[in-house]
C-alpha positions in Angstrom: 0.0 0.0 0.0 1.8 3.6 -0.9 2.4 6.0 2.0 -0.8 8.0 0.7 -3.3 5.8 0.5 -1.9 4.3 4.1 -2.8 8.1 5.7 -5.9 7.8 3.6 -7.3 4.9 5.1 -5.5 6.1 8.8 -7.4 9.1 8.5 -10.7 7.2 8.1 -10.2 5.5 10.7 -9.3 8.3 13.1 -12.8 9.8 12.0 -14.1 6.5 12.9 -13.0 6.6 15.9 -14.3 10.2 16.9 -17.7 9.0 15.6 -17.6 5.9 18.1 -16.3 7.6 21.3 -18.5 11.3 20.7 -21.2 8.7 20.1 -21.1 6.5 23.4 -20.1 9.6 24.9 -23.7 10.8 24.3 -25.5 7.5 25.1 -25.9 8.3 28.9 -27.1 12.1 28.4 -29.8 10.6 26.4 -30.8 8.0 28.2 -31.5 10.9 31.0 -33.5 12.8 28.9 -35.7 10.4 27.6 -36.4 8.6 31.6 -39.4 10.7 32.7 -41.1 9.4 30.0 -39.9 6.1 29.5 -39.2 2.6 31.4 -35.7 1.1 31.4 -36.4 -1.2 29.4 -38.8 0.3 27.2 -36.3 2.9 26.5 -33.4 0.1 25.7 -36.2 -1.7 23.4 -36.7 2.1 20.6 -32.5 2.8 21.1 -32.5 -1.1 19.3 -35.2 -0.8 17.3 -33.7 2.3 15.4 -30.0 1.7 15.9 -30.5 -1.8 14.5 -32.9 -0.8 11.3 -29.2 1.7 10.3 -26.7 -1.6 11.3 -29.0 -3.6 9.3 -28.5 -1.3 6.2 -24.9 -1.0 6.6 -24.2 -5.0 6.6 -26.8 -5.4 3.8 -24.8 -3.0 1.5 -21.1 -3.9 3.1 -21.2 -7.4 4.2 -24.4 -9.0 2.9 -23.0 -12.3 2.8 -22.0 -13.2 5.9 -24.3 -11.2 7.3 -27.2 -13.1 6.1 -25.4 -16.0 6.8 -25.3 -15.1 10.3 -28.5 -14.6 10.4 -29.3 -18.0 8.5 -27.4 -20.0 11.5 -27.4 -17.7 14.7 -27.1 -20.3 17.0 -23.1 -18.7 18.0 -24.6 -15.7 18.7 -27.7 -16.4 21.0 -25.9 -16.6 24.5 -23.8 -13.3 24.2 -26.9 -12.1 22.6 -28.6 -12.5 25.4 -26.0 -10.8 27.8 -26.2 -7.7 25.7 -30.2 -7.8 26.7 -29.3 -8.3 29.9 -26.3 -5.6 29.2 -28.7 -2.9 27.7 -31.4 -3.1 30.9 -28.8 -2.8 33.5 -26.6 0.1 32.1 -30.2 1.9 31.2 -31.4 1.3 34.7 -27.9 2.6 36.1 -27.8 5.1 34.4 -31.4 6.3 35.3 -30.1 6.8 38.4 -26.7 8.3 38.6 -25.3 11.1 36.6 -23.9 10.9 33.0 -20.7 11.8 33.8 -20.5 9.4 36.4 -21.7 6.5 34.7 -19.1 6.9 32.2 -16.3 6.9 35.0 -17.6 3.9 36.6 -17.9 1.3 33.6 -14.5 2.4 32.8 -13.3 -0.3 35.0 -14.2 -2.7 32.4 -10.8 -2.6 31.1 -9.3 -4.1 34.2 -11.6 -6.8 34.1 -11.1 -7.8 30.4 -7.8 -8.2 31.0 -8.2 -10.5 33.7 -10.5 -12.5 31.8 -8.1 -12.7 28.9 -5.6 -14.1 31.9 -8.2 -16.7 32.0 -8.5 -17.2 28.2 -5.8 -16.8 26.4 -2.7 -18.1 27.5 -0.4 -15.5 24.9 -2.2 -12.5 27.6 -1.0 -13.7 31.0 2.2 -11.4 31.3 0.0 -8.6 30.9 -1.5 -8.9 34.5 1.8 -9.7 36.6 2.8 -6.2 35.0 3.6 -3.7 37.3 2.0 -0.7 35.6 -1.0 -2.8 35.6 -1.2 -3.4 39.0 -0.7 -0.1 39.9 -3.1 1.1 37.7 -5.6 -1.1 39.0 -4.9 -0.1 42.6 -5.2 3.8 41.6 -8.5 3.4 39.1 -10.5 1.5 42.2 -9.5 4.5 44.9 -10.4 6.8 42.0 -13.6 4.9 41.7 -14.5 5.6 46.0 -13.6 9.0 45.2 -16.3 9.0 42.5 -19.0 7.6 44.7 -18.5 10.3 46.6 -21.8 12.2 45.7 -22.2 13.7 49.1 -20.3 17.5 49.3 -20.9 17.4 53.0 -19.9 13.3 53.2 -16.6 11.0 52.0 -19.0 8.1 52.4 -19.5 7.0 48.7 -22.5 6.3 47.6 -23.0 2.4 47.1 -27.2 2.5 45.5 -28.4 0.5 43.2 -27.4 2.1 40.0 -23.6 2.6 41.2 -23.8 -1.0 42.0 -25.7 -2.0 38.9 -23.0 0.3 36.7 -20.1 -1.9 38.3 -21.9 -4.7 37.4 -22.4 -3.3 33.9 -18.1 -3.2 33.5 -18.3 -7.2 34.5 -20.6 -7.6 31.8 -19.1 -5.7 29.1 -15.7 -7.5 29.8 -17.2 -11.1 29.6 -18.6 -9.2 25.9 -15.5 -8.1 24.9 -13.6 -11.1 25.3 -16.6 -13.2 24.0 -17.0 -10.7 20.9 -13.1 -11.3 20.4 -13.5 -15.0 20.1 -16.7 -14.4 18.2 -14.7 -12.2 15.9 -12.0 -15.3 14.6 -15.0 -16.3 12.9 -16.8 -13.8 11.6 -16.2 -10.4 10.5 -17.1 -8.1 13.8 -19.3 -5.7 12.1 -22.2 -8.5 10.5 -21.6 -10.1 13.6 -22.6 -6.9 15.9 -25.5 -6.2 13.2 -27.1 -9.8 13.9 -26.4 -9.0 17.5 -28.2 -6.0 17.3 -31.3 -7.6 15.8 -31.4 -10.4 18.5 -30.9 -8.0 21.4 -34.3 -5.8 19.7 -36.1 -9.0 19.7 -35.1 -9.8 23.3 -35.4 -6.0 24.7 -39.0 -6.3 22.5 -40.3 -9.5 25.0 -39.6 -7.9 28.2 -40.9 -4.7 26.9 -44.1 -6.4 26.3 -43.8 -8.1 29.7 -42.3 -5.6 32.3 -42.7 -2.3 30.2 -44.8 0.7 31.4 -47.4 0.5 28.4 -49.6 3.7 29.7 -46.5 5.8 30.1 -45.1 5.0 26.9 -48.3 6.1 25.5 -48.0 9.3 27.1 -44.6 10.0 25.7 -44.1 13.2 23.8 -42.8 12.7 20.3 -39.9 14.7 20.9 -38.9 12.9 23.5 -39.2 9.8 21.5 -37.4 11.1 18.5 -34.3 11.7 21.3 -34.7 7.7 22.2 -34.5 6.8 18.3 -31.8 9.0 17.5 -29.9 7.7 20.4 -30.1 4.1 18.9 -29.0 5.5 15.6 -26.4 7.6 16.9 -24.8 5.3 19.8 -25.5 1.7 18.6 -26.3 2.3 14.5 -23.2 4.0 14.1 -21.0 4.2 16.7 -20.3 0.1 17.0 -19.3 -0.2 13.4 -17.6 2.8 13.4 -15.2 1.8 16.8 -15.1 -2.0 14.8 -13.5 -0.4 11.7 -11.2 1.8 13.9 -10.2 -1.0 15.8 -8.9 -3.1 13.0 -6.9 0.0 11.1 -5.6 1.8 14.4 -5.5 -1.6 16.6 -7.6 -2.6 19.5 -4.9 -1.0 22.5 -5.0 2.2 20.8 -8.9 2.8 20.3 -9.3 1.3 23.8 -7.1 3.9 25.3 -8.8 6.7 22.9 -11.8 5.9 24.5 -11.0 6.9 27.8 -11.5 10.2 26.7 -15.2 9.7 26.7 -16.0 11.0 30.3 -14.7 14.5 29.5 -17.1 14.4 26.2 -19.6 13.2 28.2 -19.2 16.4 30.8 -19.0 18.2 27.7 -22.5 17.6 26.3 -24.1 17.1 29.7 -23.0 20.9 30.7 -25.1 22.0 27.1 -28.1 19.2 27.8 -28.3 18.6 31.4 -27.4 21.7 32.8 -28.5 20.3 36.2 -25.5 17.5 36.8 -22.6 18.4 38.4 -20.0 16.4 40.3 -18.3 17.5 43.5 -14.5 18.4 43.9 -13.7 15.2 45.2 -15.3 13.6 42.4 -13.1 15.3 39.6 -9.8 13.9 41.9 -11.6 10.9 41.8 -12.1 10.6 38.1 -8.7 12.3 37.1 -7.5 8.7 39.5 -9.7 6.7 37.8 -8.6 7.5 34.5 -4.5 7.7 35.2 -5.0 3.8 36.5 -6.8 3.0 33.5 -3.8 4.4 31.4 -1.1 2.6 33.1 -3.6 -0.6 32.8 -3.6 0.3 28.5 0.1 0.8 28.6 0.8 -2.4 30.2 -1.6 -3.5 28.1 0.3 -1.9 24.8 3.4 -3.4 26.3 3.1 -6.9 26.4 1.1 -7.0 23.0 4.2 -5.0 21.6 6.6 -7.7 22.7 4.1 -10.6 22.1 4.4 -8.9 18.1 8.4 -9.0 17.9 8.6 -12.1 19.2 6.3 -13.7 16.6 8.1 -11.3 14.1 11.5 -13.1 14.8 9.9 -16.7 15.1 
């Protein structure tokens, strides 16, 4: 490939990048605007609807093939399916009940646990965790992450409710998805595979909408407000997945991973124009500026040890 055509496609996929993290950096603000007037999971059920109908599109045009393929035979895909269901209704729920900002801080610690599942899983991964950067980092993100819970000015008690607990929960569950979507990934190109995902999670968030769904208050909702919950899907989810998938395989998976920790300070960015009424406390900001250094020595050790994993494979 010549040197221009290399920045051409390295641009692209910088823009893809800024499309995924300004995206899920706006998935919390507008799951707070739209919860006076929705459910949880009603809510979770039109993000999917509409965000699946523009992934849908995408794979028909891009990947068709396997795409319907997947679709033909989606037995690989039912289980972690059916923890993004799961996924969706607690980090909708969590997020209900704690401020934007914050719930972007506290799902951050996802990376820590993906990379001690991938201790578990994948032998090639194990040096990573005995790092000393990534110990530290570990130890400084989960102070930072007290400091966070902190929502008290006149307290240092954090603040363990349910959606702080359900949010920690959450970074569990999207590490056991990562590392299941990377496996998943070896056999089928991410983006089709995300865009059946997609559909099965709509169908899923669609049954318990029927059964646990506040049907007179979805009713009642204001068109507005459900034109923010569709434009969320199509934003966050329609958009932002396959545009952090195609990122991820130009710029590498380290790299957009440590991007992304950016997205808290987006998120503070938009919630100061849209939800002028959050704010976090002093402590909070020490909190997340800890939360977020651990997380970056966790991504350099990280960077590290795939780095050396690369050169020795190069010299093999």
């Amino acid at each position: 490939m010549s040197a221009a055509r290399h920045t051409q496609w390295s641009l692209r996929a910088a823009v893809a990048l800024a499309l995924a993290s300004i995206g899920w950096s706006l998935a919390p603000i507008f799951i707070r605007m739209c919860s006076a007037e929705f459910d949880p999971v009603t809510q979770s059920f039109l993000r999917y609807v509409s965000g699946s109908a523009l992934l849908s599109a995408i794979c028909l045009v891009r990947w068709r093939d396997e795409f319907l393929r997947a679709l033909r035979s989606p037995g690989q895909l039912v289980g972690i399916s059916a923890l993004n269901v799961f996924m969706q209704y607690i980090w909708t729920v969590g997020c209900y009940g704690t401020p934007a900002t914050t719930a972007q801080l506290i799902i951050k610690l996802s990376t820590v646990f993906v990379i001690v599942l991938a201790y578990l899983l994948y032998h090639e991964e194990r040096a990573v965790i005995r790092d000393p950067r990534y110990l530290g980092g570990t130890a400084v993100s989960l102070i930072g992450l007290v400091f966070v819970l902190m929502q008290d000015a006149h307290s240092l008690i954090p603040v363990l409710n349910t959606a702080a607990l359900l949010l920690m929960l959450m970074s569990i569950c999207w590490a056991i998805y990562a590392v299941w979507g990377k496996h998943l990934a070896w056999k089928i190109h991410p983006v089709p595979m995300f865009g059946v995902l997609s559909l099965h999670t709509m169908v899923g968030l669609g049954m318990l909408t029927l059964i646990l769904g506040n049907h007179a208050q979805t009713a009642a909702a204001s068109s507005r407000v459900v034109m923010i919950a569709m434009f969320s899907g199509f934003i966050s989810i329609g958009i932002a997945h396959p545009a952090f998938q195609y990122a991820q395989r130009e710029l590498g998976s380290a790299f957009c991973t440590s991007a992304n920790l950016i997205n808290p300070l987006f998120t503070f960015l938009f919630a100061l124009a849209l939800l002028p009424g959050e704010h976090m406390q002093p402590v909070q900001w020490l909190g997340a500026a800890l939360l977020m250094a651990g997380m970056g020595l966790v991504m350099l050790a990280s960077q590290r040890h795939q780095t050396k994993d690369a050169q020795v494979q190069a010299t093999e």
